[in-house]
N, C-alpha and C positions, 0 to 999 in steps of 0.2 A: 504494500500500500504506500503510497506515495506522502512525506510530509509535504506541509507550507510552508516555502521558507520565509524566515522573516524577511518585513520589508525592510530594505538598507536607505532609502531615497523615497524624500515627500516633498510633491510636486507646489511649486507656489508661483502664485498666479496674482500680477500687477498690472492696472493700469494707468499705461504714460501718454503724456504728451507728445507727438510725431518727433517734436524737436528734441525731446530729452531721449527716445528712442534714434534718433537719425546719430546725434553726441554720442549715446554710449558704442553705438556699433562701429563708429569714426575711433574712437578710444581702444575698444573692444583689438581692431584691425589693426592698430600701430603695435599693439604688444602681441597678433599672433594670434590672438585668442577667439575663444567665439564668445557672441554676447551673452550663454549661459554662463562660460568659466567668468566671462569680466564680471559680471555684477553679482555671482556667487561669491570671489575671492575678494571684490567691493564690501559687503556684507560683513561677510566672518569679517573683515580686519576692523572693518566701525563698529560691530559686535565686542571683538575682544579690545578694543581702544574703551569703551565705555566701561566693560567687565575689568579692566586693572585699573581704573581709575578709583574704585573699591575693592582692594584684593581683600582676603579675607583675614581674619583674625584667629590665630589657633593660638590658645596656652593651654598649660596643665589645668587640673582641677585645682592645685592648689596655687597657680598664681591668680585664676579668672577668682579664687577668695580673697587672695593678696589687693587683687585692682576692685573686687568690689569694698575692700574692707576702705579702699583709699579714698576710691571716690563717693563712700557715705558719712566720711569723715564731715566734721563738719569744716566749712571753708575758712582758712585762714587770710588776715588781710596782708594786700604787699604795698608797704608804705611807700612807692613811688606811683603805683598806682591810683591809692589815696590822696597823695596830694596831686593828682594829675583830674582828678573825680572834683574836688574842692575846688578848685581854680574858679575865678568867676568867666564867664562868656565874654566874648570881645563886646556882645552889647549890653554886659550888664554892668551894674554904678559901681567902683570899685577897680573894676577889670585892668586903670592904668598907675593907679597906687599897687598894684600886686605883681606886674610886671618885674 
């Protein structure tokens, strides 16, 4: 008896513009390619440019307790910040005596 193999390839289906279709196949033909491989290997690479723009996050169990233990600490002040926070605004009374 015969199995089904699995499907390796799922077909995806866009609609373009003559002009952005007339450009990809112009592009497509200077690298060689057909306009399936161009705008497949278009794809995956703006795919994986978004996907490592958030890579992932792996730690132990016992640092992911280490970094939750940090960041429910509660927050400490940084005194250059504070005085950067206090300052008055360029339009507030004050603003050129503090200068």
């Amino acid at each position: 008896m015969a199995t089904k193999a699995e499907r390796k390839e799922y077909p995806i289906s866009m609609r373009l513009p003559e002009a952005d279709v007339a450009m990809i196949d112009r592009a497509a033909g200077l690298r060689g390619r057909s306009r399936t491989d161009f705008v497949r290997d278009a794809a995956v690479r703006a795919a994986e440019d978004v996907l490592m723009e958030s890579p992932p996050i792996r730690m132990s169990p016992e640092g992911f307790a280490e970094f939750m233990e940090t960041v429910s600490a509660p927050a400490a002040p940084v005194p250059e910040m504070v005085e950067v926070v206090d300052r008055p605004a360029p339009w507030e009374p004050g603003y050129a005596a503090k200068r």
